[in-house]
C-alpha positions as CSV (number, residue, x, y, z in Angstrom):
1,X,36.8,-55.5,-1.9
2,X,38.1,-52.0,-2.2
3,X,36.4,-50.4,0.7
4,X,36.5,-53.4,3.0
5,X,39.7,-53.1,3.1
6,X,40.7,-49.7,2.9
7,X,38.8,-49.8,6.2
8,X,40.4,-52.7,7.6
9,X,43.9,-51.5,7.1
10,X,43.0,-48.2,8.5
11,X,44.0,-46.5,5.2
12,X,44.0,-42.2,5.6
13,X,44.6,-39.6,2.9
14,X,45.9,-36.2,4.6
15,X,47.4,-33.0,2.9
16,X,46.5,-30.9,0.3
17,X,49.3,-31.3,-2.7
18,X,47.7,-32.4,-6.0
19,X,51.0,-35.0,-6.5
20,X,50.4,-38.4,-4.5
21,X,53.2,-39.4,-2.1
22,X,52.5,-43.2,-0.7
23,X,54.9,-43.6,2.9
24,X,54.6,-47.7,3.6
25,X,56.0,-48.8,7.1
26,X,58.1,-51.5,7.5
27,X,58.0,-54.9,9.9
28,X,56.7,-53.7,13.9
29,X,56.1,-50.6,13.3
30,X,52.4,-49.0,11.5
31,X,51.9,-45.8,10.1
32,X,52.2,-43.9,13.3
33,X,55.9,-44.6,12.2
34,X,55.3,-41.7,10.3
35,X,54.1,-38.8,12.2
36,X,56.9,-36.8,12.7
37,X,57.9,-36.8,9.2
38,X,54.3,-35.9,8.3
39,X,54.3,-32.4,9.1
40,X,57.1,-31.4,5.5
41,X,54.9,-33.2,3.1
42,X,51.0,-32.3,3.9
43,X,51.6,-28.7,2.5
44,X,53.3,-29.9,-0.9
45,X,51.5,-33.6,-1.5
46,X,48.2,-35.9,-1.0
47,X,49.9,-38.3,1.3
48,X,48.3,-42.2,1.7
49,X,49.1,-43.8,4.9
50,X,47.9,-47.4,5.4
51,X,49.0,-50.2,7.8
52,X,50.4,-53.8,6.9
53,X,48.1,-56.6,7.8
54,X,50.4,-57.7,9.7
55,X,50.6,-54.7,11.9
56,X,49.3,-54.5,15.7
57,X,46.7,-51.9,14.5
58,X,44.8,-54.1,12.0
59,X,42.6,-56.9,13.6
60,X,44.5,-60.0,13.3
61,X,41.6,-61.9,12.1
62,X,42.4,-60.1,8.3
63,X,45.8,-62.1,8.8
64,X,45.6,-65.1,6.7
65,X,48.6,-67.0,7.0
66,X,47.8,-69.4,3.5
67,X,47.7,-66.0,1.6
68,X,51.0,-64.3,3.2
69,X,53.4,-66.9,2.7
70,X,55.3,-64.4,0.4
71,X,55.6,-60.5,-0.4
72,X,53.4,-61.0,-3.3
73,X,50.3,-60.6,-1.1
74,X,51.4,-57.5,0.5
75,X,51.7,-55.8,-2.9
76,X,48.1,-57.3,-4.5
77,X,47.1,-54.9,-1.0
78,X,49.0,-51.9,-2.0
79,X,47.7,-52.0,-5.9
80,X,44.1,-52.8,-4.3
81,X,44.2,-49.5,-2.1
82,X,45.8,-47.6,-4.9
83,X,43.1,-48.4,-7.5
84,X,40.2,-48.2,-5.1
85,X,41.6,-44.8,-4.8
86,X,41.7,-43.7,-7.9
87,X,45.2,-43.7,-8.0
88,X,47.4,-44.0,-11.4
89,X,50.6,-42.3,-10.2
90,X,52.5,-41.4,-7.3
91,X,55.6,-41.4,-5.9
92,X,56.6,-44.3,-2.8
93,X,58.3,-44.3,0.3
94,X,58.7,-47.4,1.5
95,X,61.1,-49.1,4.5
96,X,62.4,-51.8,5.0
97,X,60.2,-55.0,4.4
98,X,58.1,-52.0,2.3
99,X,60.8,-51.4,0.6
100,X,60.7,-54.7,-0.9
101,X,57.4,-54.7,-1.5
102,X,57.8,-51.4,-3.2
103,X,60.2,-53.1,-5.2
104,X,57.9,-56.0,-6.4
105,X,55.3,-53.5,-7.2
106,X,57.1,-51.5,-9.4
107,X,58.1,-54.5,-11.6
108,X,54.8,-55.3,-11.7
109,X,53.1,-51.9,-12.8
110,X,55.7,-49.5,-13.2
111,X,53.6,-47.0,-14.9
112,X,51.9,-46.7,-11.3
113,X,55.4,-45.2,-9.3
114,X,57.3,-42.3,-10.7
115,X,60.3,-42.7,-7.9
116,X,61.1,-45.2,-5.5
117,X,62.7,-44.3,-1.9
118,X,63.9,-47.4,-0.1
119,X,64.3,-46.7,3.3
120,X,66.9,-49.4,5.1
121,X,66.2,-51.7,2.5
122,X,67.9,-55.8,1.6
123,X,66.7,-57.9,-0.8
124,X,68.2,-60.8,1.5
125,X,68.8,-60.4,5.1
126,X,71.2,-64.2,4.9
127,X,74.7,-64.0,4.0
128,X,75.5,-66.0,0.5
129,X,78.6,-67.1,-0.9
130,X,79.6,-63.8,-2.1
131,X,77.1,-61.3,-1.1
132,X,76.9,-60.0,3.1
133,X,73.3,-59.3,4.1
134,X,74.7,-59.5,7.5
135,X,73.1,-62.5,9.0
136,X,74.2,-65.9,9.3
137,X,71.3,-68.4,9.1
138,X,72.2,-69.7,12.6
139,X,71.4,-65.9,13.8
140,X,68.3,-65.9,12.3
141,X,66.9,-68.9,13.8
142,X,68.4,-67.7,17.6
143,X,66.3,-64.8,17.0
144,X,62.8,-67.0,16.5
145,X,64.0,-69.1,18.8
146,X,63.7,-65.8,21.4
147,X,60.6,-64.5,19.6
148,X,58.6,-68.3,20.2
149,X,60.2,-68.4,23.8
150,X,59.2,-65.1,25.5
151,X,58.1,-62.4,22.8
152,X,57.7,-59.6,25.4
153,X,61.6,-60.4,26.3
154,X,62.6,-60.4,22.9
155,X,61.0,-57.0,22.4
156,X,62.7,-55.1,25.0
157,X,65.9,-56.3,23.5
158,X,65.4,-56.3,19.9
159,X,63.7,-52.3,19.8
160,X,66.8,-50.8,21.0
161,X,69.0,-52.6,19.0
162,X,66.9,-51.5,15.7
163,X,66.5,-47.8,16.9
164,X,70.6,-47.9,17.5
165,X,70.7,-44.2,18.4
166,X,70.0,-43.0,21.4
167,X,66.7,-41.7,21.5
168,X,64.6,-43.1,24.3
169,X,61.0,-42.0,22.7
170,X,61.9,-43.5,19.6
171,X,63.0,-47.3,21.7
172,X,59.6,-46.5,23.0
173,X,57.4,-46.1,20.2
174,X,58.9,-49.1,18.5
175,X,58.7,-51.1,21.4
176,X,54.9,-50.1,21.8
177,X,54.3,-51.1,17.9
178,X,56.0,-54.4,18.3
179,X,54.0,-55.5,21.7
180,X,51.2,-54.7,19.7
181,X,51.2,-57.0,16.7
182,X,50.2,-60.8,17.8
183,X,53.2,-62.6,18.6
184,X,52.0,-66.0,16.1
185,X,51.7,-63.3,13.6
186,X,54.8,-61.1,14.1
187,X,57.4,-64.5,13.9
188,X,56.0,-65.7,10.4
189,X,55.9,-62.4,8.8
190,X,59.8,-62.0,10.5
191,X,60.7,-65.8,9.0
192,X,59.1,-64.0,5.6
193,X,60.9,-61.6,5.4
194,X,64.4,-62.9,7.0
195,X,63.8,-65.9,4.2
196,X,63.0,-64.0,1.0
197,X,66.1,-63.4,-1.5
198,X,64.8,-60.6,-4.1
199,X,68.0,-60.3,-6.0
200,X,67.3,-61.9,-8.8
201,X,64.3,-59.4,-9.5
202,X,66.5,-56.0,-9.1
203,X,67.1,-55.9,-12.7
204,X,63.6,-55.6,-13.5
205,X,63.0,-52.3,-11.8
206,X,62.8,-49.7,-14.5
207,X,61.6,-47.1,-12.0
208,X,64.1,-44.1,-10.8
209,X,65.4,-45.4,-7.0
210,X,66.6,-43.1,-4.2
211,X,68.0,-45.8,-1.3
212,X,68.4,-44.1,2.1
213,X,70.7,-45.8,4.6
214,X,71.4,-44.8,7.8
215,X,75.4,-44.5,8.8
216,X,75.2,-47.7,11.0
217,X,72.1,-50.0,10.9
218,X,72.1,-53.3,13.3
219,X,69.6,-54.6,9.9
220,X,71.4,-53.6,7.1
221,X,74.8,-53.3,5.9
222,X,76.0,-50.4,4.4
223,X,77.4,-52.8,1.4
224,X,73.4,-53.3,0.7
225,X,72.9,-50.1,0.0
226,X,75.6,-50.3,-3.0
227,X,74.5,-54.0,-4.1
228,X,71.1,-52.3,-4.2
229,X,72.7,-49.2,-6.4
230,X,74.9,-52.0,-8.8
231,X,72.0,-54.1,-8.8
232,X,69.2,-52.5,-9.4
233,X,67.3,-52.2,-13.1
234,X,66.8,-48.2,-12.8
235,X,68.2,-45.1,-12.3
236,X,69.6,-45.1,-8.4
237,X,71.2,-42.9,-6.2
238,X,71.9,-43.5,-2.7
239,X,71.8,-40.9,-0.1
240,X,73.9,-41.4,3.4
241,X,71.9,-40.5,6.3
242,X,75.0,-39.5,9.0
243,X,72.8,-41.4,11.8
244,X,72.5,-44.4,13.4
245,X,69.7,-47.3,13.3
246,X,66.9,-48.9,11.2
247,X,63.8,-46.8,11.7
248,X,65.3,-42.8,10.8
249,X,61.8,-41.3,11.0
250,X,61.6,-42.7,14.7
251,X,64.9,-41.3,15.3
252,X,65.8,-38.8,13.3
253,X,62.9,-36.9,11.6
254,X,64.7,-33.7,11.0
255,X,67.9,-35.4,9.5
256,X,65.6,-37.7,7.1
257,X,62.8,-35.4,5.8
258,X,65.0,-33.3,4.1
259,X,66.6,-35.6,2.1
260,X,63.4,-37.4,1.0
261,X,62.2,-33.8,0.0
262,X,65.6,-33.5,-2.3
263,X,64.6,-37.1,-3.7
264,X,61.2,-36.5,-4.2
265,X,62.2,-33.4,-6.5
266,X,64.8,-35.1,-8.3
């Protein structure tokens, strides 16, 4: 199991630190995400990249839509390439929908993180009575309405929007991530994550939490980055990232890698 699949979601170990550092992208992006914030942690950690099944690098066929009806599958993948590594602690940067999944992961085997980052991270994307996720439902469904309709269309409009600053190679690179996953694909692991309400598991967390949220993010409210903080089971801190948009390491390496290095040696 363990090989077949750290081949199959094109998992990589780079860098030369003896502490493990895990960066997990988030939905329409894979771990190319990454690159530019790369360079500051190969000299200091071992760093595991791997993509989400869902992502346009893995071959669709490993998709099975029975088994990732929920987040819970995308964290049996994470503990299954941990373990097949040899892995019993390391620290976990994960964003957005990885974020969550981080999340789930540490409740489940908390011995296995020693920190958290959440990167542009909600535990529910729908508005409730009194908590603003910053979607109404009738948004939501607009938005697969587009994605089922024309997905090429949808992704020239939508990868701006997330990337919010303006930094054309980063609208690019997203853009290029998203035409790459299989449309089918890419709208049920969207009306996955746009359905799932993780509050009532933040409590649980017992692992230290550093949230990152970017100044203004189309995705996430700025109030979710304090619900997070009031909500969460651990010790949290939450660091403001004076930038705009969902996806910092596309847009703003050199503003986000320092503060992950401060969290990481908190």
């Amino acid at each position: 199991m363990g090989n077949i699949l750290l081949e199959a979601l094109n998992v990589r170990v780079v860098g030369s630190g003896e502490k493990i550092l895990v960066l997990a992208h988030g939905f329409g992006t894979d771990q190319s995400a990454w690159q530019k914030i790369l360079p500051f942690f190969v000299p200091y950690y071992r760093v595991i990249l791997y993509d989400l099944v869902c992502a346009g690098s893995v071959n669709p066929d490993y998709f099975d839509f029975q088994r990732y009806t929920t987040l819970d599958a995308y964290v049996d993948d994470l503990f299954n390439i941990l373990d097949a590594l040899g892995v019993d602690r390391c620290a976990y940067v994960g964003h957005s929908v990885s974020a969550m999944i981080g999340i789930l992961a540490a409740i489940k085997r908390p011995d296995l993180f020693s920190k958290l980052i959440l990167i542009g991270a909600s535990p529910r994307f729908l508005n409730d009575r009194d908590y603003h996720g910053g979607f109404e439902q009738g948004e939501i469904e607009k938005v697969f309405t587009a994605m089922e309709a024309n997905y090429a269309a949808w992704v020239q409009g939508f990868a701006p929007l997330s990337v919010g600053a303006d930094v054309p190679t980063a609208v690019r690179e997203f853009s290029r991530t998203l035409f790459n996953m299989r449309p089918d694909i890419s709208l049920y692991v969207a009306r996955t994550v746009f359905n799932s309400d993780l509050r009532g598991f933040l409590g649980l967390v017992k692992v230290p939490c550093c949230i990152i949220q970017t100044s203004r993010d189309v995705s996430v409210p700025e109030s979710v980055a304090n619900y997070l903080k009031d909500h969460l089971g651990g010790r949290t801190t939450v660091e403001m990232l004076d930038t705009e948009g969902h996806l910092p390491h596309l847009s703003a390496p050199a503003l986000l890698a320092p503060k992950l290095r401060r969290a990481l040696s908190r």
